[in-house]
C-alpha positions in Angstrom: 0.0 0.0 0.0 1.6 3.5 -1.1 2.0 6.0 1.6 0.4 8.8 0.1 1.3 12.5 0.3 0.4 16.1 -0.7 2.2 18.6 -0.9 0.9 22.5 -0.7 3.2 25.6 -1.4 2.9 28.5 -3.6 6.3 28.0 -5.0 6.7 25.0 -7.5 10.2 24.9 -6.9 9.3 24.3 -3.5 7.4 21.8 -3.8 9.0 20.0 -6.4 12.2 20.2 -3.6 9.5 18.9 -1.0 8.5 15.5 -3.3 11.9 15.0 -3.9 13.3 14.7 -0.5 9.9 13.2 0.6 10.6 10.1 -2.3 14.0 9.3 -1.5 13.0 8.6 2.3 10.0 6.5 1.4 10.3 4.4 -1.3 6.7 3.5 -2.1 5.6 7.3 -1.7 2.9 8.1 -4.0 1.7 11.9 -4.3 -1.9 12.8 -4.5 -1.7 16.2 -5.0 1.3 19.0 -5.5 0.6 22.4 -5.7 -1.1 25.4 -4.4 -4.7 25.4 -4.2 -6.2 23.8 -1.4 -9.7 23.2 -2.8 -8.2 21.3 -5.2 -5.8 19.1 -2.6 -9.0 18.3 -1.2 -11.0 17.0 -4.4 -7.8 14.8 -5.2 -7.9 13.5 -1.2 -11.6 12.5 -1.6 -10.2 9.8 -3.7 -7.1 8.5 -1.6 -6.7 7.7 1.6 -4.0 10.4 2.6 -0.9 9.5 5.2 -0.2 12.9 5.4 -0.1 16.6 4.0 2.6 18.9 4.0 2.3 22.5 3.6 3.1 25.9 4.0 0.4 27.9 5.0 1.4 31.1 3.6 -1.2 31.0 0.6 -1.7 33.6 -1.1 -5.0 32.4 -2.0 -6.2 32.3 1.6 -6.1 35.4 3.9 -4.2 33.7 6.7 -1.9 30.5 7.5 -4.7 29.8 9.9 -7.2 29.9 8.0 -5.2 27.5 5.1 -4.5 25.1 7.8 -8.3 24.8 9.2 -9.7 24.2 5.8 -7.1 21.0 5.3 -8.8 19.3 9.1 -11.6 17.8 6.7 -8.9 15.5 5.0 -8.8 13.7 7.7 -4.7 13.2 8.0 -1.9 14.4 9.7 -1.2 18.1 8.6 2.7 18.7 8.3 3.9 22.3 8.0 6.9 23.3 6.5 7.4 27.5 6.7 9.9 29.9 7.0 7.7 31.7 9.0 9.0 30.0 12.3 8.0 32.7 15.4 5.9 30.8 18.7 3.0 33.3 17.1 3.0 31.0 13.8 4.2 27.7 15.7 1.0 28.2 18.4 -1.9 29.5 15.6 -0.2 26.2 13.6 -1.2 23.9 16.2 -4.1 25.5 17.5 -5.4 25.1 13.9 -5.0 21.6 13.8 -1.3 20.8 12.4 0.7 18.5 14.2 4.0 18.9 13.0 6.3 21.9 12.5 9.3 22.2 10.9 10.9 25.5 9.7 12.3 25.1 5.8 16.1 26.4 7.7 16.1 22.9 9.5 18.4 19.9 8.5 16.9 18.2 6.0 18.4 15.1 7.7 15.6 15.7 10.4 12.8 15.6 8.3 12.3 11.2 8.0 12.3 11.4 11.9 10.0 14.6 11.6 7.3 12.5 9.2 7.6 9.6 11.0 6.2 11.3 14.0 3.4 12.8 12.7 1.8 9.9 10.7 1.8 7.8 13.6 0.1 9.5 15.4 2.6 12.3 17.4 3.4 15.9 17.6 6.4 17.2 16.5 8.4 20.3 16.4 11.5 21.1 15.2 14.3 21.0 18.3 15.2 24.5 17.1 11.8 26.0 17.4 11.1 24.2 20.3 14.2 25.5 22.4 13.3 29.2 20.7 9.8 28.7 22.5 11.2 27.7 25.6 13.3 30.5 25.9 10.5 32.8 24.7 8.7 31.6 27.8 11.2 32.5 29.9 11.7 36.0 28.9 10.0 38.6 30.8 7.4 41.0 29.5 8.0 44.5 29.6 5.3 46.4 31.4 4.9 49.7 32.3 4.5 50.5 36.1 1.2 51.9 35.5 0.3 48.2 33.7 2.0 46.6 36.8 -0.2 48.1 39.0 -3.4 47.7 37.0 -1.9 44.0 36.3 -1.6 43.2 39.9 -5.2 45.1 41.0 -7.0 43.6 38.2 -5.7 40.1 39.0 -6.1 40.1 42.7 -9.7 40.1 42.0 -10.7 44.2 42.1 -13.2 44.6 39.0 -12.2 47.0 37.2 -14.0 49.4 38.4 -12.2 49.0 41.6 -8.9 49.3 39.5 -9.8 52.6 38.5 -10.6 53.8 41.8 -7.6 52.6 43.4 -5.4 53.9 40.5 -7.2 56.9 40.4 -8.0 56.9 36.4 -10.8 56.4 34.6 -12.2 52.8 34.2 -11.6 52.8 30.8 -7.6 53.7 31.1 -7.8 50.7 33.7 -8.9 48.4 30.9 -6.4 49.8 28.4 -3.6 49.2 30.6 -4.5 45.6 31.2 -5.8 45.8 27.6 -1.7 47.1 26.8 -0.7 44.1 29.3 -2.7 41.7 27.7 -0.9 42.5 23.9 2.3 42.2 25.6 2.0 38.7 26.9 0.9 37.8 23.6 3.5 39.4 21.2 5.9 36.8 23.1 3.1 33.8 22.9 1.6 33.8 26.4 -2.1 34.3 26.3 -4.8 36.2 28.9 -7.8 34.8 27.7 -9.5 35.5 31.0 -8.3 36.9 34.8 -7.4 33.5 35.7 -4.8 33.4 33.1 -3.7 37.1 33.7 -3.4 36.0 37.2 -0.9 32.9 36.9 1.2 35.4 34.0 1.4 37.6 37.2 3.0 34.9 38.9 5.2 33.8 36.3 6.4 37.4 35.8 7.3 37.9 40.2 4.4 40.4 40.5 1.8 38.3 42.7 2.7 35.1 44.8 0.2 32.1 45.0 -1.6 32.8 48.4 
């Protein structure tokens, strides 16, 4: 039984590099689909059972890697990204689309069998250089202002905002841009406040509140 592939990027050179690599490591690859249009790697997948797709998400035929990504879930295989675009912003929206491989187009290609592998049995993988960039990402520390600190500390120590605002003597609404200014912060280096619980342990992580 071929293993079968596809293979998504908007540069035929690419992707020609991509099924070349791909056929010298398995030997009864077969590729469904090479190209750039994901409507039509889905019509050709309707007809194969697919081992695995690998792309790069930055489409210009879709308006975000995201969105490229989310489309590709109704194949029903592992989706394998391969991107330049390698920052924990593209790595976490990759995942949290539904890919569960990464592996930036600057890594050995010596990696990418192992990298495969992974994926179509089942795993996650990321590249070892992404994944130490992440790691130190999340050990950086955000850059707030003093007056985010102290609307940062406030907010999560369970004042409403209102109370923030009283206690900081502002406005409510400059309250809610500071944490608002806090919240874009956290995220620019990949640590999401979806909600005071999670702007509350990123308070801890960054020294400003202790777990009492």
């Amino acid at each position: 039984m071929a293993t079968n592939f596809i293979i998504i990027d908007q540069h035929p050179i690419v992707s020609e590099g991509a099924r070349l690599h791909i056929s010298q490591l398995y030997s009864d690859a077969h590729f469904v689909y090479c190209g750039a249009s994901i409507t039509d790697a889905i019509t050709a997948a309707a007809r194969k059972k697919i081992s695995c797709i690998v792309i790069d998400p930055q489409l210009a035929r879709e308006p975000n890697s995201i969105s490229a990504i989310q489309k590709l879930r109704v194949v029903k295989a592992p989706i394998f990204v391969m991107s330049h675009e390698n920052s924990s912003q593209a790595v976490a929206g990759a995942f949290a689309a539904g890919a569960t491989g990464f592996f930036p187009k600057s890594a050995d290609i010596f990696q990418l069998r192992s990298a495969l592998s992974t994926v179509m049995s089942g795993g996650i993988y990321i590249s070892p250089e992404v994944a130490e960039r992440l790691i130190e990402k999340q050990r950086e520390h955000v850059k707030l202002s003093d007056r985010e600190k102290t609307a940062l500390v406030l907010y999560s120590s369970g004042l409403t905002m209102e109370q923030v605002a009283v206690s900081m003597s502002i406005a409510a609404s400059t309250a809610n841009e500071y944490i608002d200014r806090a919240r874009a912060k956290f995220r620019a280096v990949g640590k999401h406040a979806h909600n005071k619980v999670d702007l509350r342990r990123l308070a801890m992580e960054e020294g400003l509140l202790v777990n009492a």
